[in-house]
N, C-alpha and C positions, 0 to 999 in steps of 0.2 A: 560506649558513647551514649549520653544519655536522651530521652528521645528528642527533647526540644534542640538538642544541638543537629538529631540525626534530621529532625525535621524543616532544619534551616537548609542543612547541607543538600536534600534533596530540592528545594525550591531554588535554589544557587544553581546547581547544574543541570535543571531541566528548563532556567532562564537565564542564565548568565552568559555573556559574551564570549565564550572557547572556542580557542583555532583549533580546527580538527586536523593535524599533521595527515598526510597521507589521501586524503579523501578522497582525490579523483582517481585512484589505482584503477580501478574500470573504464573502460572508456564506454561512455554512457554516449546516446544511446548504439553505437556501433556495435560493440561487442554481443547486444542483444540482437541484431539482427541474422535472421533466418525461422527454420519451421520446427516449432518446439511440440510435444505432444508430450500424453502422461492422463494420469489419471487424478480428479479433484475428489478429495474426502470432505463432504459437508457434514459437520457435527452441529447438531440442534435438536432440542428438546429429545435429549436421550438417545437418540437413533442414528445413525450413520449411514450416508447416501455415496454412494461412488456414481460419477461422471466422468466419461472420458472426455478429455479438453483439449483443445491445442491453440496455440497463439503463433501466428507469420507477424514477423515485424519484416517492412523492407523503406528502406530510404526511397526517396525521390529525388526526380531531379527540382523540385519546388521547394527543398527545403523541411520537408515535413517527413515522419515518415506513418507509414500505413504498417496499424496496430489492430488486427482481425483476430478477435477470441471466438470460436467454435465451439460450442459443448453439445454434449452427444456425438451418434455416430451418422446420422443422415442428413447432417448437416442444417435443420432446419432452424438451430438457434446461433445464425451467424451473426457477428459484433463487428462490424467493419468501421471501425473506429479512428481518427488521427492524431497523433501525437505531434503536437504543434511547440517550436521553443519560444517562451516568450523573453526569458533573458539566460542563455543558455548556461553562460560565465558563472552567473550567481545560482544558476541548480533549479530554474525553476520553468518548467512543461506545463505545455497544457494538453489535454487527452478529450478531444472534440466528438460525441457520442454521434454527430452528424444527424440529430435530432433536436435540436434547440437547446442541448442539454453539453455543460462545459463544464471539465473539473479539473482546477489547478492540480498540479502534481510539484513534489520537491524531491531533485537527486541530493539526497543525504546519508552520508557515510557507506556508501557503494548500495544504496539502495532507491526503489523511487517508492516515494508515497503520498498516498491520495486522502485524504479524509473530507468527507461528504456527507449530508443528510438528507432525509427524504419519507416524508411524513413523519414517524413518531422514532424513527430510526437513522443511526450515525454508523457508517461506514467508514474503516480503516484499509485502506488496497495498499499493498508492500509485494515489490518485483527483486528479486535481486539475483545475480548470478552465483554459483559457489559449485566449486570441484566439476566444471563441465556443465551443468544441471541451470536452467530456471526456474525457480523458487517464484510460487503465487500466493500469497495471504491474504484475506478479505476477514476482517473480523468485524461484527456487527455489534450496537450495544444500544439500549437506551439509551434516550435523550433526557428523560427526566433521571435526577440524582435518586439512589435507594437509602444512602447513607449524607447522614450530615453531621462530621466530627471536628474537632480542632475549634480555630478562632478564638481563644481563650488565650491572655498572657501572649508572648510572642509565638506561638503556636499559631500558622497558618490556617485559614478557614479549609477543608475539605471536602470533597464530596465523591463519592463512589456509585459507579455505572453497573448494571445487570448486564454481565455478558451473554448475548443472544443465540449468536451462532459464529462458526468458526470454518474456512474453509480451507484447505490448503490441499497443495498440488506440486510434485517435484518433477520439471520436465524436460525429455532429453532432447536434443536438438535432431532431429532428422534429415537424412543425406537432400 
């Protein structure tokens, strides 16, 4: 395929209108509920840092449920966090940092994700369940573009991000 058709085609299915058969197989956010623990690998600038992590989701009777990330082991960097629906139907959470600070979430395609910025940095947070396990991703990148390609002919304008750092975490649900 040649690129300017590969490059339509990409801009088509990362904006185009598709039913996603199947999406809600998970039952979001129930299935996620309970006490997940494991260990976070943060990759950045070369070097690679482990944390032990754990996340309790529990419903409420209000409607919301309570979303507390833990890292470390003495507990001093607790995240008592809530996860608020604001139109549940359509996939779309809110995750209330209970500091003046709110970040839209979407459950899409058996996953939730978050994308955020904050200073000179954009964060991507991806949750999803697979084989028993909670799966955590936080991938960072600049906000300024490094690359500026395309826009020429029917060739879409581009731009490409420095990926900063990478965090991920696979967690088991405990009794």
């Amino acid at each position: 395929m040649p690129l300017v058709q590969r490059s339509i085609w990409w801009v088509l299915l990362l904006t185009g209108p598709f039913a996603v058969q199947g999406q809600d197989a998970v039952s979001f956010p129930a299935a996620f509920v309970g006490k997940w623990q494991g260990q976070l690998h943060w990759y950045a600038d070369g070097k690679v840092q482990q944390v032990p992590v754990q996340l309790h989701i529990a419903a409420t009777d209000s409607g919301f449920y309570h979303w507390q990330l833990q890292y470390g082991t003495e507990g001093n960097d607790v995240r008592p966090y809530a996860l608020l629906p604001v139109d549940a139907a359509a996939g779309h959470w809110r995750m209330d940092e209970r500091n003046s600070i709110v970040l839209d979430c979407w459950w899409k395609g058996n996953k939730l994700h978050s994308v955020f910025s904050l200073n000179q940095v954009t964060i991507m947070a991806t949750y999803w369940l697979q084989q028993g396990n909670l799966y955590l991703e936080y991938t960072s990148f600049g906000r300024n573009a490094i690359t500026h390609s395309g826009g020429t002919g029917i060739a879409p304008a581009v731009e490409s991000y420095k990926v900063l750092s990478r965090q991920h975490a696979v967690l088991r649900k405990q009794p």
